[in-house]
C-alpha positions as CSV (number, residue, x, y, z in Angstrom):
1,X,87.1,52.5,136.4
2,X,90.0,51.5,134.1
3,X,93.4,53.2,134.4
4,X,93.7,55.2,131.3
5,X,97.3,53.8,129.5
6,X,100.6,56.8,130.5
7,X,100.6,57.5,126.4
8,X,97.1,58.1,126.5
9,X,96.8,60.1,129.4
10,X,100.1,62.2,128.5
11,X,98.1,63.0,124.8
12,X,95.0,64.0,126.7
13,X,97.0,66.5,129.3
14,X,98.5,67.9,126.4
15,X,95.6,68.7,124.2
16,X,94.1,69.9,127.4
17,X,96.7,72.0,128.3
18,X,96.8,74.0,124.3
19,X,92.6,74.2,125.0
20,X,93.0,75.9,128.3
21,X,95.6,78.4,126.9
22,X,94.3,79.2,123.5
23,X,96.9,77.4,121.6
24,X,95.2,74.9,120.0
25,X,94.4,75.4,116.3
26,X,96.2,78.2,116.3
27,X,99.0,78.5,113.3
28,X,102.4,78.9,113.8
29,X,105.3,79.8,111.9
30,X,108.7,80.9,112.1
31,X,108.9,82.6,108.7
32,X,109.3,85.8,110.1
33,X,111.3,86.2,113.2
34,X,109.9,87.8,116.1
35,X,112.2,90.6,115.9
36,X,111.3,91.4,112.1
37,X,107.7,91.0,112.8
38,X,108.0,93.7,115.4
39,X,110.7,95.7,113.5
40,X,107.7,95.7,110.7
41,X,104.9,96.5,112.8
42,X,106.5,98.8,115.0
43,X,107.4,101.0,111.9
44,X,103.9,100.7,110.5
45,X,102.7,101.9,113.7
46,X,105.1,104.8,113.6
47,X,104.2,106.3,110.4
48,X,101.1,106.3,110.8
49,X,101.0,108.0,114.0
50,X,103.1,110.5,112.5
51,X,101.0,111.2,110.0
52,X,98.2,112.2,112.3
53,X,100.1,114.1,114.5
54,X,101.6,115.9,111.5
55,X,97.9,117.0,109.8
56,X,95.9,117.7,113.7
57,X,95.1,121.1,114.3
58,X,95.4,122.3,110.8
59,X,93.1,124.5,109.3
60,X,91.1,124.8,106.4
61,X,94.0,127.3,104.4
62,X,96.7,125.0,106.1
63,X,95.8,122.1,104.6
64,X,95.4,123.4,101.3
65,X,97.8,125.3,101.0
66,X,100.4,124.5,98.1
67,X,104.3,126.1,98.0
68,X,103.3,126.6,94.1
69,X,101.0,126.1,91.7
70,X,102.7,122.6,90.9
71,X,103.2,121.4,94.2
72,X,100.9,119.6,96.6
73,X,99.2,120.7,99.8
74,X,99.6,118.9,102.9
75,X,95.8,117.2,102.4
76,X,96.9,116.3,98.8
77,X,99.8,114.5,100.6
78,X,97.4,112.8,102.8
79,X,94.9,111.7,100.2
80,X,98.2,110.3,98.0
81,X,99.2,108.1,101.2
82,X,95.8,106.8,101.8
83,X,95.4,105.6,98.2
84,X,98.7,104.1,97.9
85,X,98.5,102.4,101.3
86,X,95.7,100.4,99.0
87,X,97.5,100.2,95.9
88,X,100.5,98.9,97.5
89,X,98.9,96.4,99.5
90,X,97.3,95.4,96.2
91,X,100.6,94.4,94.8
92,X,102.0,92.9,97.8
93,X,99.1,90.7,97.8
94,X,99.7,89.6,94.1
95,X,103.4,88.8,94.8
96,X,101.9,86.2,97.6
97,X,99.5,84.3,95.4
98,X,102.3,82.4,93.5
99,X,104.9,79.8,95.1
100,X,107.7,80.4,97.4
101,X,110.9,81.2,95.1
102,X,114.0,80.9,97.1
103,X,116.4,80.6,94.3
104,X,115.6,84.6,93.6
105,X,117.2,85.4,96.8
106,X,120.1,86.3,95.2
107,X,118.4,89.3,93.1
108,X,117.9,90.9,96.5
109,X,120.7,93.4,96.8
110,X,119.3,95.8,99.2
111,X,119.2,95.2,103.2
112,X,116.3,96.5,105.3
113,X,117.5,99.6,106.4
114,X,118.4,100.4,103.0
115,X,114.8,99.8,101.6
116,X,113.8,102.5,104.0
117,X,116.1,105.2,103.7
118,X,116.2,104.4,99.5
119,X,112.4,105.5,99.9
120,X,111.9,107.9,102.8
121,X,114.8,110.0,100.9
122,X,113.1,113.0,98.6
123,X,116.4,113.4,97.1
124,X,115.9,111.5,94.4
125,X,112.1,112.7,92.5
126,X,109.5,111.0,91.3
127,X,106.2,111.3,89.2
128,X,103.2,109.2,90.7
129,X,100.9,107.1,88.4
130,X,97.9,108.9,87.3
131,X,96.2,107.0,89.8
132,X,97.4,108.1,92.8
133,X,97.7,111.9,91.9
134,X,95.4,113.4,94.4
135,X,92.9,114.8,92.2
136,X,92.5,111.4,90.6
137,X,92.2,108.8,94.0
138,X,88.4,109.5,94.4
139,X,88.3,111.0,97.8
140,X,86.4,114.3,99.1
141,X,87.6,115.2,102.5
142,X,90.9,114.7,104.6
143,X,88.4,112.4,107.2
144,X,87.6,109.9,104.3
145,X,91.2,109.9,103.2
146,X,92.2,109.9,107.3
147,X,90.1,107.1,108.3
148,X,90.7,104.9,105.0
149,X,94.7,105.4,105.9
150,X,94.1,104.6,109.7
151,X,91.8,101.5,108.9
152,X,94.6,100.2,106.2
153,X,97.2,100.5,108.0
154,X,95.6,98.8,111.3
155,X,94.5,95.9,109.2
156,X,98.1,95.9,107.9
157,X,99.9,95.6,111.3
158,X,97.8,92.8,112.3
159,X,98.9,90.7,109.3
160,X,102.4,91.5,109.6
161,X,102.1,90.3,113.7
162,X,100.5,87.2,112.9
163,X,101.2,86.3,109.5
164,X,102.2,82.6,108.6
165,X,103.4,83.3,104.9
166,X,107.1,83.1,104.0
167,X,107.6,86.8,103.1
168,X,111.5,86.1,103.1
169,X,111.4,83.8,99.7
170,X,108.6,85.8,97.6
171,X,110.1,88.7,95.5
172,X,108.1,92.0,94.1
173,X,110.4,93.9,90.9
174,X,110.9,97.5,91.5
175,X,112.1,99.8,88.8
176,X,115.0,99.9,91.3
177,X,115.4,96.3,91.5
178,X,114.1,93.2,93.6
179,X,113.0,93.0,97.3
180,X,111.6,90.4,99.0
181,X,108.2,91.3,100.4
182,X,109.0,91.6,104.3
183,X,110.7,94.6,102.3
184,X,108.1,95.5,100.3
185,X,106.0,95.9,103.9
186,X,109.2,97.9,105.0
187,X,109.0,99.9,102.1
188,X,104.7,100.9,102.4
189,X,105.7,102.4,105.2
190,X,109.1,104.1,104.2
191,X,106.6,105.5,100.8
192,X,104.0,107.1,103.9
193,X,107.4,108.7,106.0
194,X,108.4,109.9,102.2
195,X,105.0,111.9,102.0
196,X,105.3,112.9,105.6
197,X,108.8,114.5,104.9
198,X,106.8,116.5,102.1
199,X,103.8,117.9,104.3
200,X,106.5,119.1,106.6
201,X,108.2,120.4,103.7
202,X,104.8,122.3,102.8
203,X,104.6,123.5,106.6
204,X,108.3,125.0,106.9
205,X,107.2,127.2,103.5
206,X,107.4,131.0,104.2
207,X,104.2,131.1,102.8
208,X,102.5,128.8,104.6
209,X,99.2,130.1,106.6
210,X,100.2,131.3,110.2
C-alpha cells in the first residue's frame, strides 16, 4: 500500500478531526463577540422569565384588573408584549435584508446600556400603534398570548447565540434616533422589562384584587 504524501495525510486528519467534533460545515463568525451574544441572550432570557413569574398565580380579577378606566390590566400588558415581540422582530428582520452599511456608524449615538434604560424607563409616555393596543392584537386568552411570547422569544435567543449576520453595521431609525440592530435586539427586550414595570405598577395599586 502506498504511503499517502504528509500534505495529504495532514488534510485528511484535519477534515477528520472537524467530522468527529461537529465542526465541519458549521458557520462561523465573529460579528458578534461572544460576550455581546451572551449579554443579548442572557437579557432575552431574563425578561422573559420575568414576565412569567410576574403573571403566575394570578387570578381571573387580578389579571384583569385595570388602575382606571384608561389604563391597562396586567393581561392587557401581556397580550401588548406578545404582539410586539412579533412586530419588532418584523422590523429587525427588514433592517437585515439590505447590505451591511458601516459608514452609518456614526449616526449611532447611544451605547448599550443606554438603549436599555432609554426604554425600560416609563418616565417618558408613549401611545402604542393601533396595532398593538391589546383589544386590537387578535388574541383571546393570556395562554395564547403566553405561549406565542414564550415561543418568540425562544426562537429569538437562539438566533442571537448563533447568528452569523453583522448586526454591528446594519442600522434601524427610531423616532429617537439610530441604533444598530445588536441594539435593536437589546431594545425588544428593554420594550418587554418596560411592560413588566407596568403590570407591577398595576399590582402595587390599592385597588388591586387581594
Amino acid at each position: 500500500m502506498l504511503a499517502m504524501p504528509r500534505k495529504k495525510t495532514y488534510g485528511y486528519l484535519m477534515l477528520m478531526f472537524l467530522v468527529l467534533s461537529g465542526l465541519a460545515g458549521t458557520p462561523f463568525s465573529d460579528a458578534l463577540s461572544k460576550k455581546e451574544r451572551k449579554f443579548a441572550a442572557d437579557h432575552m432570557k431574563t425578561s422573559k422569565s420575568d414576565v412569567q413569574a410576574a403573571i403566575k398565580g394570578l387570578t381571573e380579577a387580578q389579571l384583569n384588573f385595570k388602575p382606571a378606566a384608561d389604563k391597562w390590566s396586567v393581561q392587557d400588558c401581556l397580550y401588548h408584549i406578545a404582539a410586539s415581540e412579533k412586530t419588532l422582530w418584523g422590523m429587525f428582520e427588514g433592517a437585515l435584508k439590505g447590505p451591511a452599511t458601516p459608514e452609518k456608524k456614526t449616526e449611532v449615538k447611544f451605547t448599550d446600556e443606554q438603549v436599555i434604560a432609554m426604554i425600560t424607563s416609563r418616565e417618558n409616555k408613549a401611545k402604542t400603534f393601533a396595532p398593538l393596543e391589546p383589544l386590537n392584537t387578535g388574541y383571546k386568552s393570556l395562554d395564547e398570548a403566553l405561549n406565542d411570547f414564550k415561543t418568540n422569544r425562544g426562537n429569538h435567543i437562539k438566533y442571537i447565540k448563533a447568528t452569523s449576520e453583522d448586526l454591528r453595521n446594519r442600522f434601524v431609525q427610531l423616532p429617537f434616533g439610530t441604533i444598530d440592530c445588536y441594539q435593536f435586539c437589546l431594545f425588544i427586550s428593554a420594550h418587554t422589562n418596560r411592560h413588566l414595570a407596568q403590570m407591577q405598577e398595576v399590582k402595587a395599586d390599592a385597588g388591586f384584587p387581594k
